[in-house]
Structure formats: C-alpha cells, structure tokens
C-alpha positions in Angstrom: -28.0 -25.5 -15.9 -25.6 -28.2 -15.0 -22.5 -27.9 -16.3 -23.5 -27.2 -19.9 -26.4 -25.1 -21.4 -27.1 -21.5 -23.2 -27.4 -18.3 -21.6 -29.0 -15.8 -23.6 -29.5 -11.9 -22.9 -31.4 -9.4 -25.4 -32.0 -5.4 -24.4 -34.5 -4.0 -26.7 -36.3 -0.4 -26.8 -39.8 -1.0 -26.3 -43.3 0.7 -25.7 -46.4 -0.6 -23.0 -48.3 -1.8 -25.9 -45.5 -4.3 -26.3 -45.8 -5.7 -22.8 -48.0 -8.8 -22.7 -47.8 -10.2 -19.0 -50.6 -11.8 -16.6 -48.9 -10.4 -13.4 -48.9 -6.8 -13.7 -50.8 -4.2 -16.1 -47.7 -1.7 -17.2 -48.2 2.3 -17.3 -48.0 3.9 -20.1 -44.9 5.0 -21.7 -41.7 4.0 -23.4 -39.3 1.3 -21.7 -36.4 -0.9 -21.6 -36.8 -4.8 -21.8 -33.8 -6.8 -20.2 -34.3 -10.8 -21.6 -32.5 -13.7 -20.0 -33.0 -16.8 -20.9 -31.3 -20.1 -20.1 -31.9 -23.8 -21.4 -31.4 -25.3 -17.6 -33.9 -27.5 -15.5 -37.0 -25.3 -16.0 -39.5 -25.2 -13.5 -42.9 -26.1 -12.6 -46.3 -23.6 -11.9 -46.3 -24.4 -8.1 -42.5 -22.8 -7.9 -43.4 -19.7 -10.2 -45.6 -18.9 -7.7 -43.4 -18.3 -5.0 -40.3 -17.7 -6.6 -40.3 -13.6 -5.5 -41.3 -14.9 -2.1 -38.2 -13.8 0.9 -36.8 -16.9 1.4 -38.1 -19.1 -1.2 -35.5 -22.2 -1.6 -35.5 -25.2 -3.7 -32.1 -26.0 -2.6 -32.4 -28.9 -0.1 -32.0 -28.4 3.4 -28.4 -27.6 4.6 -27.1 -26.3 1.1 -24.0 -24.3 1.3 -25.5 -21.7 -1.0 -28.4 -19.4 -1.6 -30.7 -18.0 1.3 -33.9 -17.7 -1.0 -33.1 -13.8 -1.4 -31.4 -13.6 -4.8 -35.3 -12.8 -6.5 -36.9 -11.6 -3.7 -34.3 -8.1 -3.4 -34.1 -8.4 -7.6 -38.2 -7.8 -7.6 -37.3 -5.1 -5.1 -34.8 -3.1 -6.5 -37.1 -3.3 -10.5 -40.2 -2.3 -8.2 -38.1 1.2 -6.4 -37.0 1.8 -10.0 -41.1 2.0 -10.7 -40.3 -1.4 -13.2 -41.8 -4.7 -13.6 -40.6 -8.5 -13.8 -41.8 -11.8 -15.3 -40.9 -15.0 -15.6 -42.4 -17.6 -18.3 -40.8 -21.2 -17.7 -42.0 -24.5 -17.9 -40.5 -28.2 -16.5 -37.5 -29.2 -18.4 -37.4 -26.0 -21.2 -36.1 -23.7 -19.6 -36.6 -20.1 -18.1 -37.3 -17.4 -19.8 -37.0 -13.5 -17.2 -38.0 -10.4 -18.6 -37.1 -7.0 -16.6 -38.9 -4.0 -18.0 -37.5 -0.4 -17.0 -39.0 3.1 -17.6 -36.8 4.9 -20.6 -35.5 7.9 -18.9 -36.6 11.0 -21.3 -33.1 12.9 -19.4 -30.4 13.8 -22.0 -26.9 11.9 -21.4 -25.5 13.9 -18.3 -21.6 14.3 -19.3 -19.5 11.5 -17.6 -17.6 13.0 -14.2 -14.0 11.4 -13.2 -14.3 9.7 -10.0 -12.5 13.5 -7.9 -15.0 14.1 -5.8 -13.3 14.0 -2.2 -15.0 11.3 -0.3 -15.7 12.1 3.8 -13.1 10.3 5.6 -12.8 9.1 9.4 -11.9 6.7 11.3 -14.6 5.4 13.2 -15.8 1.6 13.6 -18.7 0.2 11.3 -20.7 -2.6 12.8 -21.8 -4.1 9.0 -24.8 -6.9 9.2 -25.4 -8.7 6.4 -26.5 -12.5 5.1 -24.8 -12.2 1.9 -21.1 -12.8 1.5 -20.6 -10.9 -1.1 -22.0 -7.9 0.5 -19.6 -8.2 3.6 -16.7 -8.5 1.5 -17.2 -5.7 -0.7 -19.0 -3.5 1.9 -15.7 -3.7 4.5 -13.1 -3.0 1.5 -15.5 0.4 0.8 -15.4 1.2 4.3 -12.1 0.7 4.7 -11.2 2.0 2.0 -12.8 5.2 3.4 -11.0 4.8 6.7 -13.1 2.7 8.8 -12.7 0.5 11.0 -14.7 -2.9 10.3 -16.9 -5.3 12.5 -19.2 -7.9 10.6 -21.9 -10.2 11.4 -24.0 -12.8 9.2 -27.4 -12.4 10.6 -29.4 -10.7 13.3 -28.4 -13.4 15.8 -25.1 -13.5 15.6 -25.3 -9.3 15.8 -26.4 -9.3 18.9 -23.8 -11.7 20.0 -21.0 -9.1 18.4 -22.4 -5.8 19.9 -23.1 -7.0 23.3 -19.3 -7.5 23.2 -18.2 -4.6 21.1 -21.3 -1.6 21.5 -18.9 0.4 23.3 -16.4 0.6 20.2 -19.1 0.4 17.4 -19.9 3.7 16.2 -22.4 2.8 13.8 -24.7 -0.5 12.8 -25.1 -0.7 8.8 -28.0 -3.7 9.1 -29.7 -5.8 6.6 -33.3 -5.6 7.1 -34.0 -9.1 5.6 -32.0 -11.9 6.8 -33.0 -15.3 7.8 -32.9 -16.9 11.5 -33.4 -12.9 12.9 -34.6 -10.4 10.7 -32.8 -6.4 10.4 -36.4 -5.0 12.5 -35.8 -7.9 15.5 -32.1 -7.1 15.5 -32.4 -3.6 16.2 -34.8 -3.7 18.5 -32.3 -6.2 20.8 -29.1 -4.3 20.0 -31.3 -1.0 21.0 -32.3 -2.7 24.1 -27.8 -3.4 25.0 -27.1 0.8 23.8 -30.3 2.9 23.6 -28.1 5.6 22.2 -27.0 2.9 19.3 -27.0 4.5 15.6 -28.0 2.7 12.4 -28.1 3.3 8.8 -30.4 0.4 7.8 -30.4 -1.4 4.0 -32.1 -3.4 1.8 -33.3 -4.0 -1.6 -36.5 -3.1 -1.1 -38.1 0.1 -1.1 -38.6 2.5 2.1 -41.9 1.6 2.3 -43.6 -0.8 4.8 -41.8 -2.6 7.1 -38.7 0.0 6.9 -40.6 2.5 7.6 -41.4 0.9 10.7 -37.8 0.5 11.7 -37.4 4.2 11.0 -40.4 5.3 13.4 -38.7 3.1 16.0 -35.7 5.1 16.2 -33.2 3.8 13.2 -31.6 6.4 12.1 -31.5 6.8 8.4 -32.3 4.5 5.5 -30.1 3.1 2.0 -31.2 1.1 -0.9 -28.7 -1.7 -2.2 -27.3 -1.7 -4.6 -25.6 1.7 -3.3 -22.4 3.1 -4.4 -19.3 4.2 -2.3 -20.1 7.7 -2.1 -23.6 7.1 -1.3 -22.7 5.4 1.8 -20.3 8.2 2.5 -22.7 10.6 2.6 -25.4 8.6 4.7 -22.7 7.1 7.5 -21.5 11.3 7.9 -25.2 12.6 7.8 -25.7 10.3 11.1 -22.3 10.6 12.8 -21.7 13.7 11.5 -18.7 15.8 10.0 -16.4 16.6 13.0 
C-alpha cells in the first residue's frame, strides 16, 4: 500500500466445512482462520502463482529490501503446524490472505514465569543468516546466554568468515535457504575447511526433504524458526554438550 490504505485482520473459530479454497482440500476438524486483508496494489493470476515460490521477487533488481523469502518460510512454518494458506487478490483491489490452523482440543496449560535456568557458556556461535532481523535478534539471544557471536549474510560470505575464524567457531547455526549459496552448499564447503565442524541447522520449513539431506550428510541437529531462547539453548548444549 503506498503510503495510505486499510489493513484489516479478523480471527474467527471455524470448522472444514467452512473452508472453500481451490489449492488445498482441508481435513476434517475444527480450526482457526487468521484474515488479512489490505486495500494496496493487488496483484495479477501470473504472480499468485508463484508467490510461495523461495525467492519469488517483484521488487526490481537491486532493491534494498526483501529476498523473495517472507511467503515462502510463512507457507512453511502453517504447513509444520499441519495448516493451510490462501490468497484471493485481484489487480488493483487488493489482497485478501487467509491462514487456517488446527484448534488444539488441549486444555489451557497454566502460564509459567520465565525461571527456568537457561544453559550458559561461553563459547563462540558462527550465526548464518539472509535476514537482518534474524542476525540481530539471534546474536542478542546468544549473547545474552553468554556467547560469543560471529555472523554472516549468506553461504558465501560464510565460507569467507570460517576459513578465517573455524579454529574459534565452536558451532555454525546456518540458514538452509539463502540466496547466492544456499545452507546445503555452505556446509558442505565449510565441512570440506574443518571436517570436525558442528552445526545446528534452521529454517522455516519442515525437517523433511532437503534437510533431511543436510542431516544424512553429517549436520548435526535440526531447529525450526521461529524458535524461542530456550529452544536454542537446549539444541546448541545437546551438540556441544554440558561440560
């Protein structure tokens, strides 16, 4: 929308028999539909298409923002939580997203403080990641837990780093989908500088396919995004270890 327009989002308790979409046929049961609508640009049946698609840009060439992941890890995380998206837009009306998420049939756990002891140390974290946000959040967490923090933007510029630094990197946190070298390529070259190299590899998708590939090729251990602090806590100590 540029510079002026209406964003509007809607939750409402819904059933399968109230999901009408050509892309997907939903399973049965009860869910929760997330609406977002704006009154921007719109966009035409060709884009649609493509729009989940890694890497899918209709920014021109040279933009400073966006890398064509935003929808592409969005469908992934909805898809890990067993969930569906559509999208219903047309030229110049508008967008129109619905997220639909299985209603959990759990009862409300009781909220915790935030006292669980997190696993300190003070290694150094080798975090690869395209987005910015990511890197700047990620290194507060992990310094926060007592890490020391290395970053890199894509799998090109990782190799660059650890072929200076692998002999004070402790562990790799990589991306597995960035643009101009990929999380799989990466690894593959940093494991060629250290074959004793350890990794804790992320991404919005789920475990399945080409992570699992990464995995049978020696990474050690695998995290979906969005995690939480003590998520990665647990992950970065079950591969280093405790001592």
């Amino acid at each position: 929308m540029h510079g002026v327009g209406d964003l509007i989002i809607k939750t409402i308790n819904i059933t399968h028999n109230d999901i009408k979409s050509s892309f997907f046929e939903p399973k049965h049961g009860n869910y929760i539909m997330l609406m977002v609508t704006d009154t921007g640009t719109g966009m035409d049946q060709s884009t649609i298409e493509h729009i989940f698609d890694p890497f899918f840009t209709t920014k021109r060439m040279g933009a400073s923002k966006g890398a064509g992941l935003g929808l592409a890890s969005a469908y992934g995380i909805i898809k890990s939580h067993d969930g569906y998206i559509d999208v219903e837009s047309k030229k110049g009306h508008g967008t129109t997203f619905r997220i639909y998420i299985p209603a959990s049939e759990k009862k409300i756990a009781k909220a915790v403080g935030i006292t669980e002891k997190l696993l300190k140390a003070i290694e150094t974290v080798f975090l690869v990641d395209d987005e910015e946000l990511i890197l700047d959040v990620g290194s507060d967490l992990l310094e926060a837990m007592g890490y020391k923090v290395l970053t890199a933007r894509d799998g090109i510029d990782a190799i660059k780093v650890y072929k200076k630094k692998y002999k004070e990197i402790d562990i790799v946190i990589l991306d597995m989908v960035m643009p101009n070298m990929g999380g799989g390529e990466a690894y593959d070259r940093m494991k060629e500088i250290n074959p004793d190299i350890k990794v804790l590899l992320a991404s919005g998708y789920s475990i399945d396919g080409e992570a699992t590939e990464i995995l049978e090729r020696g990474c050690n251990e695998f995290i979906q995004k969005p995690f939480n602090i003590k998520e990665l806590s647990k992950k970065i100590r079950e591969i280093l270890g405790d001592d």
